[in-house]
C-alpha positions in Angstrom: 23.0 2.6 -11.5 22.7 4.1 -14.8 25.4 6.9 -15.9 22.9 9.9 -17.1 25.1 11.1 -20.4 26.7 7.7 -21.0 27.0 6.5 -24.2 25.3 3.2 -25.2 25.1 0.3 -28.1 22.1 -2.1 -28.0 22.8 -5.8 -28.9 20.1 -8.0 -29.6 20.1 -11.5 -30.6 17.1 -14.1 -32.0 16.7 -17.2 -33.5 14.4 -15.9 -35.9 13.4 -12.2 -37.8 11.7 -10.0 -37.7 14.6 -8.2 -34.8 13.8 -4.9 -32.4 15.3 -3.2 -30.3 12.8 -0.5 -30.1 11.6 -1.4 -26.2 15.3 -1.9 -25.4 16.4 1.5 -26.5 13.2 3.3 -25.2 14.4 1.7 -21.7 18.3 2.9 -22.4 16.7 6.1 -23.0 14.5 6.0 -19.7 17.4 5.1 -18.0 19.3 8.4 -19.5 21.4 6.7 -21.6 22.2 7.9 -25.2 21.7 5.2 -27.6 25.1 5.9 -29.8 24.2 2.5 -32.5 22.4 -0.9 -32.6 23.5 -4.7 -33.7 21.2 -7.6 -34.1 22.1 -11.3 -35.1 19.8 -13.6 -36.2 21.5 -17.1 -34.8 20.9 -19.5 -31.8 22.2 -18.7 -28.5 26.1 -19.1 -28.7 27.2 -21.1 -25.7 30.1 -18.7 -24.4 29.3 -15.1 -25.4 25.1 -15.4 -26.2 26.3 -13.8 -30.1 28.6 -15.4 -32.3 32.3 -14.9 -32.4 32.1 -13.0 -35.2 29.4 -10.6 -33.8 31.7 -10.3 -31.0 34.0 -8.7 -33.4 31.0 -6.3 -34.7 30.2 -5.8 -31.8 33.7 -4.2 -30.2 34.2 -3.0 -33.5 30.9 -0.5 -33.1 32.1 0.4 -29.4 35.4 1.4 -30.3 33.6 3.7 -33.4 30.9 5.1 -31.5 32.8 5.1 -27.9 30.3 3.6 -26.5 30.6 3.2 -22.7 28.5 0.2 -22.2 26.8 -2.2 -24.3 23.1 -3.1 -23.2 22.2 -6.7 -24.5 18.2 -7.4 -25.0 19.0 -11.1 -23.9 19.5 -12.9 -20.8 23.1 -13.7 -19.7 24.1 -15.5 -17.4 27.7 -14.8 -15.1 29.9 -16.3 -17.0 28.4 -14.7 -20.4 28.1 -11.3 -19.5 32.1 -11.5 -17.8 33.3 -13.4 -21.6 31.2 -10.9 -23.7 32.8 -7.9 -21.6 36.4 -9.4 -21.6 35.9 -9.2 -25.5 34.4 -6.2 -25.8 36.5 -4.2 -23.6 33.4 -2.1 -21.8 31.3 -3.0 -19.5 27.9 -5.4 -20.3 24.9 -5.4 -18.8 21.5 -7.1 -19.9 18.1 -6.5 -19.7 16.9 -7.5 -16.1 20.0 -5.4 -15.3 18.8 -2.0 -16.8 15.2 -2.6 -15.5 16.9 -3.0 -12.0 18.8 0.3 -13.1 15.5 2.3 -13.9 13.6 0.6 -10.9 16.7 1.7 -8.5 16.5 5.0 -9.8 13.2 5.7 -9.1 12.4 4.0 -6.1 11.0 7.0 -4.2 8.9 5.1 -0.9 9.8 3.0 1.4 8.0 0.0 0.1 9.7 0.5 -3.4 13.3 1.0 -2.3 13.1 -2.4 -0.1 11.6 -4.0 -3.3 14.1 -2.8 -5.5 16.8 -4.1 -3.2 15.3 -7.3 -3.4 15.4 -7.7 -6.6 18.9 -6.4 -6.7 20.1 -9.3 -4.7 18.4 -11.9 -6.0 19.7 -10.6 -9.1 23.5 -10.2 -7.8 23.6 -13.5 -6.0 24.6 -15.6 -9.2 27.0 -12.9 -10.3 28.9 -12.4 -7.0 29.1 -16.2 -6.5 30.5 -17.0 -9.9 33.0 -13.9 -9.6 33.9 -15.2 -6.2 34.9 -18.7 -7.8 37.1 -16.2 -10.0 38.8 -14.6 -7.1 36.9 -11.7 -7.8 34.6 -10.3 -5.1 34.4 -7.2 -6.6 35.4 -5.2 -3.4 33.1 -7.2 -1.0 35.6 -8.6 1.9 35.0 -10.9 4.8 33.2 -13.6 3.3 36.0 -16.5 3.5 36.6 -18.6 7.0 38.5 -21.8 8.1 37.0 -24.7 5.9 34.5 -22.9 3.7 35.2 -21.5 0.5 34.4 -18.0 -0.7 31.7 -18.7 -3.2 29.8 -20.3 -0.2 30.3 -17.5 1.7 29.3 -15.4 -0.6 25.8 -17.3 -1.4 25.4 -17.3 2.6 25.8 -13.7 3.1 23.3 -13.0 -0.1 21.3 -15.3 1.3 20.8 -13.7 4.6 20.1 -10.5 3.1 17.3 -11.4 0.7 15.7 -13.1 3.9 16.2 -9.9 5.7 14.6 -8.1 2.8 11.8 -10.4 2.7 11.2 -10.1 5.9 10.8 -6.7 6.0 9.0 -6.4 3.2 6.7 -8.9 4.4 5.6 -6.1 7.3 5.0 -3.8 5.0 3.0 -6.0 3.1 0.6 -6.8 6.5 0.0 -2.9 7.1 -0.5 -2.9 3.4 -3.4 -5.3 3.8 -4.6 -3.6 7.4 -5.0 -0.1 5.4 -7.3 -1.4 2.8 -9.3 -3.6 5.0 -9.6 0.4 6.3 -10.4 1.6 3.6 -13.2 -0.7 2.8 -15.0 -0.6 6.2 -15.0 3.1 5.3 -17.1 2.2 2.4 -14.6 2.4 -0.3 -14.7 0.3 -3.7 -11.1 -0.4 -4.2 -10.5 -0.2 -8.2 -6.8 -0.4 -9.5 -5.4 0.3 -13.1 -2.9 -1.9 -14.5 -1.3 -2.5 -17.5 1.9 -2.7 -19.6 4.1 0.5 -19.0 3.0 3.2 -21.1 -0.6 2.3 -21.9 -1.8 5.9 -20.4 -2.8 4.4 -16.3 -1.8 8.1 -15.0 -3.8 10.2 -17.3 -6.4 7.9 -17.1 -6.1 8.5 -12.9 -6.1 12.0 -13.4 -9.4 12.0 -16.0 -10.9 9.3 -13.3 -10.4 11.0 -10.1 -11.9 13.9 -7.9 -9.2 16.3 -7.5 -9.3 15.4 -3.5 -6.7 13.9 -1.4 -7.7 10.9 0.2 -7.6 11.9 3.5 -5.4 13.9 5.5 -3.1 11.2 7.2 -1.5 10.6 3.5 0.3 6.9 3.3 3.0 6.1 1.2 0.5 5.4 -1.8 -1.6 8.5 -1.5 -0.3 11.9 -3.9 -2.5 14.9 -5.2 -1.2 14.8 -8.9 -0.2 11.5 -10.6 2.7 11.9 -13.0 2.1 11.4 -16.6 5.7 11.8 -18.0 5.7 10.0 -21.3 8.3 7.6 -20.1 9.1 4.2 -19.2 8.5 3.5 -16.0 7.6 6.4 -14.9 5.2 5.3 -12.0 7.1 2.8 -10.2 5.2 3.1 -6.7 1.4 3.6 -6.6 -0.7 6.4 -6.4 -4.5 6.2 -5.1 -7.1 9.3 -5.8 -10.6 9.3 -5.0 -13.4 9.3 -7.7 -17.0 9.1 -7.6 -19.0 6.2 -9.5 -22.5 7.6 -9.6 -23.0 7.1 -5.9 -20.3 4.8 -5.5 -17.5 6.3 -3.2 -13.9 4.9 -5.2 -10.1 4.9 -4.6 -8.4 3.9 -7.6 -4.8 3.0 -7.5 -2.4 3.4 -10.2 0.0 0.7 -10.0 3.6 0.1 -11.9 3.6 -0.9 -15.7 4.3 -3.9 -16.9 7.0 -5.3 -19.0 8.3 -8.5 -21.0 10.4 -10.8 -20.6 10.6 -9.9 -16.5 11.6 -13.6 -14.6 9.6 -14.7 -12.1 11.8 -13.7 -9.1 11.7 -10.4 -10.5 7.9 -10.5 -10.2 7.8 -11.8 -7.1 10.1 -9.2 -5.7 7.5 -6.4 -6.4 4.7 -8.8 -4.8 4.0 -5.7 -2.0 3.3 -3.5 -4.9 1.4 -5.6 -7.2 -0.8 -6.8 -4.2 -2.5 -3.2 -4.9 -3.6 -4.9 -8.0 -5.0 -8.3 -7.1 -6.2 -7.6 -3.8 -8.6 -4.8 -5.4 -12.3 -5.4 -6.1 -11.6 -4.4 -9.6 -8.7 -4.2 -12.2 -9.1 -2.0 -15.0 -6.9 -3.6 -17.6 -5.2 -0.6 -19.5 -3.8 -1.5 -23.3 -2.3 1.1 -25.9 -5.1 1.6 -29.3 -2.2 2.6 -31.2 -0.1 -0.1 -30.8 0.0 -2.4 -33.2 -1.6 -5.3 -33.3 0.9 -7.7 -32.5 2.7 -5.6 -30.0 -1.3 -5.4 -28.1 -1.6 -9.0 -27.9 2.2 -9.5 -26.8 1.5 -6.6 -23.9 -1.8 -7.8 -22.8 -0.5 -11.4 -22.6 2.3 -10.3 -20.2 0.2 -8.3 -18.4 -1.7 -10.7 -17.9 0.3 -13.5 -16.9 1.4 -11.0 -14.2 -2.0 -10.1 -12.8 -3.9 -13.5 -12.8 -0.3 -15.4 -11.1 -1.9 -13.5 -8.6 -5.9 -12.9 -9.0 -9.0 -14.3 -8.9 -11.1 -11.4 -9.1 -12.8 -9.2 -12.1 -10.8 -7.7 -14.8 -12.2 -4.8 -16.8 -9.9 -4.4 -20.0 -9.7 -0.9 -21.3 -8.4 0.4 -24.6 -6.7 3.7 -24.1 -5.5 6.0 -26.7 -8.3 5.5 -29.2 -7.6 9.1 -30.7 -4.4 7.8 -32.2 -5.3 4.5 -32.9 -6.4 2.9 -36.1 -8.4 -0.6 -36.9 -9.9 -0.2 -33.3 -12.7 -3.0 -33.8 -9.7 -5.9 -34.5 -8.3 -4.5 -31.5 -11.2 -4.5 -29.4 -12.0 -7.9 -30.3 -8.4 -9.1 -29.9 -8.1 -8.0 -26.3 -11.8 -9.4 -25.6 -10.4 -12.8 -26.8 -7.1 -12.5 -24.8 -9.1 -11.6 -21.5 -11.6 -14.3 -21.8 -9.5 -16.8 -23.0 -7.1 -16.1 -19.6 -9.8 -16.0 -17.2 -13.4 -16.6 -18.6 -14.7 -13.2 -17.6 -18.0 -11.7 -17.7 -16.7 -8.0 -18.0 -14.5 -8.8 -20.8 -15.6 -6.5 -23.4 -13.2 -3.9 -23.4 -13.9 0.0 -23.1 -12.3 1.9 -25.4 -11.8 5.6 -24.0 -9.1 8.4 -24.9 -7.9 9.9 -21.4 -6.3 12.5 -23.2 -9.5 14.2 -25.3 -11.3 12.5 -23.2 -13.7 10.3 -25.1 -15.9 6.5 -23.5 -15.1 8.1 -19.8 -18.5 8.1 -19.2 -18.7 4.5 -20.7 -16.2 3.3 -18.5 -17.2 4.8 -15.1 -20.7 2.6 -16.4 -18.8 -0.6 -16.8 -16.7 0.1 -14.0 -19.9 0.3 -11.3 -21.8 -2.5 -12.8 -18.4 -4.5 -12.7 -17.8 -3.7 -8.8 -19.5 -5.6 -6.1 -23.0 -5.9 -5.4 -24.0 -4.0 -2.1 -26.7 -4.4 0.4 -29.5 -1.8 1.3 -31.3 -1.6 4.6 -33.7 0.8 6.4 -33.1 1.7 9.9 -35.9 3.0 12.2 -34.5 4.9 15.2 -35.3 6.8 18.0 -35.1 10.8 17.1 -31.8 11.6 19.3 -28.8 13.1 19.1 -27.3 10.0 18.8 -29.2 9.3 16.1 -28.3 12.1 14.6 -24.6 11.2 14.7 -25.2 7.8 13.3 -27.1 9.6 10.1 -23.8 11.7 9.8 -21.6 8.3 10.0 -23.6 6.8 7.3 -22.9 9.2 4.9 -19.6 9.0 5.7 -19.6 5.7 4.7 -21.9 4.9 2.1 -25.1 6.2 0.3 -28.4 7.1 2.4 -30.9 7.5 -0.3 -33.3 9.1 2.0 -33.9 10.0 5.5 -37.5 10.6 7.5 -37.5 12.9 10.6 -40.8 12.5 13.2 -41.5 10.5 16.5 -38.8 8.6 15.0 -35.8 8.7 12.5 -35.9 6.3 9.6 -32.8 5.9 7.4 -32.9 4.2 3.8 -28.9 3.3 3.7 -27.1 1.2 0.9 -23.3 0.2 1.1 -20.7 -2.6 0.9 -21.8 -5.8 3.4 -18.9 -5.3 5.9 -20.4 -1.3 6.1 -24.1 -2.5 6.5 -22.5 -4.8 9.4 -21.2 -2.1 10.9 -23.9 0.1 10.6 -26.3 -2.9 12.5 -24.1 -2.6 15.5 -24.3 0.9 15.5 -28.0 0.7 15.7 -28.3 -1.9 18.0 -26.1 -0.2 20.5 -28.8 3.0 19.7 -31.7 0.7 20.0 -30.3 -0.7 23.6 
């Protein structure tokens, strides 16, 4: 876990320039770290220590000026590296996949999130452990060797048997994950999620998007009254769904966790619970940053979505938020248009571009946003004038939009609402009509 207070240097190394370090040290900094100096190299990979030998030298050299406590490197490194590159240091080394782990860990807050994290932890630590085990060194975990097996098997084997436990247990979760939306929509709920790269603005845009109302009163893990909009990294790791209401549309939208580069798949997959709140919705509201630049858009939207359509097959709406900050919005616009098209062949993939802070285009987008959800089917109901009746007129709209209702000898309701709603509705009325 990361030591709030603690000093850092970042350490980055490509084969080519342009270098920066400016994602890595807004992460140190989300993980409460203060960034004391940077070092870059412009080299290929060195076999033993990722930097060169002489970069090495830099490298202590800054720790020992700056007192640096721990040096966080923006590449991958494997076992072997990160124990060499700490050896020469003389502090400890950690990488990239080890600080996001850090930042996850920390604020892992539900159930669902904290089994995830662990997860990833393990899958993570397995490599590690085993390669320090071949060293003697199980850093303080005990019991792992027996009579003819060596302790870096044991090791793998006791991992092993956690991550399946893990799995397992997330894989539960996961199944009354999928029974509560399947809930959800036979209540007649469009299911709308925003993702995106972390930072793009998903939480205000929640807030601008949503009713003010709780859900319901039996709150799950996902459910919350405010969504935080802390400008940091990270900062929703969980997800949070409000209501809104789409002209006559009843809505939960989800705000899911951001997106970063460079994550590995088993990373990815270890958050597969959470990110099913993505894919399995009816629509994704892709959210980009207007005032990034315009190579850092097309790098964010191009992770974000290699993340979502690993796992999707359905609509994806791209908004551009921040447009009061941003400059040379129509390259932009177009950019992201090509990017989403080009990775699915969508028909909504003209973005929106909105501010949720002013707020500006919200009225656009909640447009877009119906026209992009699922068609819905409309049916008229003639029923005898009973109490009964009058109960199912109550359920309906509960459920979905009754455009009118006639009272006489008889009752006749002019009801609209997703197909598995109209379904429902039919048995309801036949039961009335028998």
């Amino acid at each position: 876990m990361p030591r709030r207070g603690s000093t850092a240097l970042i350490a980055a190394r490509r084969t080519d320039r342009p270098i920066t370090t400016t994602e890595l040290e807004a992460l140190a900094d989300s993980a409460g770290y203060d960034v004391a100096d940077t070092v870059i190299q412009a080299r290929d990979p060195h076999p033993r220590y990722e930097f060169g030998p002489g970069k090495v030298e830099t490298i202590a050299e800054r720790v020992d000026g700056t007192n640096a406590d721990v040096v966080i490197c923006d590449n991958d490194l494997d076992p072997h590296q990160a124990y060499d590159l700490a050896d020469a240091i003389g502090v400890e080394v950690i990488d990239r996949k080890r600080l996001v782990l850090d930042i996850f860990a920390e604020r892992a807050e539900t159930k669902r999130a904290r089994l995830e994290v662990e997860l990833a932890e393990r899958r993570y630590d397995l490599p590690r452990a085993e390669a320090a085990a071949k060293r003697g060194e199980t850093e303080g975990r005990q019991g792992f060797k027996s009579a003819g097996e060596s302790e870096a098997s044991q090791v793998r084997a006791a991992y092993r048997r956690e991550i399946k436990q893990l799995q397992q247990e997330l894989d539960q979760v996961g199944a009354q994950a999928d029974d509560r939306r399947a809930e959800r929509r036979n209540a007649g709920f469009d299911l709308v999620a925003l993702a995106g790269y972390t930072n793009a603005g998903k939480s205000t845009l929640l807030r601008r998007l949503a009713d003010g109302l709780s859900v319901d009163d039996a709150r799950h893990d996902d459910l919350a009254d405010e969504a935080s909009v802390e400008d940091r990294l990270f900062e929703t790791l969980g997800t949070t769904t409000r209501r809104a209401s789409l002209d006559d549309r009843r809505v939960l939208l989800t705000d899911t966790v951001g997106f970063i580069s460079d994550l590995p798949h088993w990373l990815v997959t270890s958050f597969e619970t959470t990110l099913a709140e993505s894919y399995q919705a009816d629509v994704v509201c892709l959210v980009a940053d207007a005032s990034d630049s315009v190579d850092d858009l097309e790098r964010k939207v191009e992770t974000s979505l290699d993340v979502i359509t690993e796992f999707r097959d359905g609509p994806i709406l791209p908004v551009l938020n921040k447009a009061d900050v941003a400059i040379d919005i129509d390259r932009k616009r177009s950019l992201f248009a090509e990017l989403v098209a080009d990775a699915r062949g969508e028909t909504h993939s003209d973005p929106v571009v909105v501010s949720a802070l002013e707020p500006t285009g919200l009225d656009e987008l909640a447009t877009t946003l119906d026209d992009a959800l699922p068609d819905r089917e409309r049916v008229t109901f003639d029923l005898p004038n009973s109490g009964e009746t009058q109960s199912f007129v109550s359920w309906c709209y509960d459920h979905g939009t009754v455009h009118d209702v006639t009272y006489g000898a008889s009752v006749t309701v002019d009801f609209e609402a997703r197909p598995e709603v109209v379904a429902q509705a039919e048995g309801r009325v036949a039961q009335l009509d028998g």
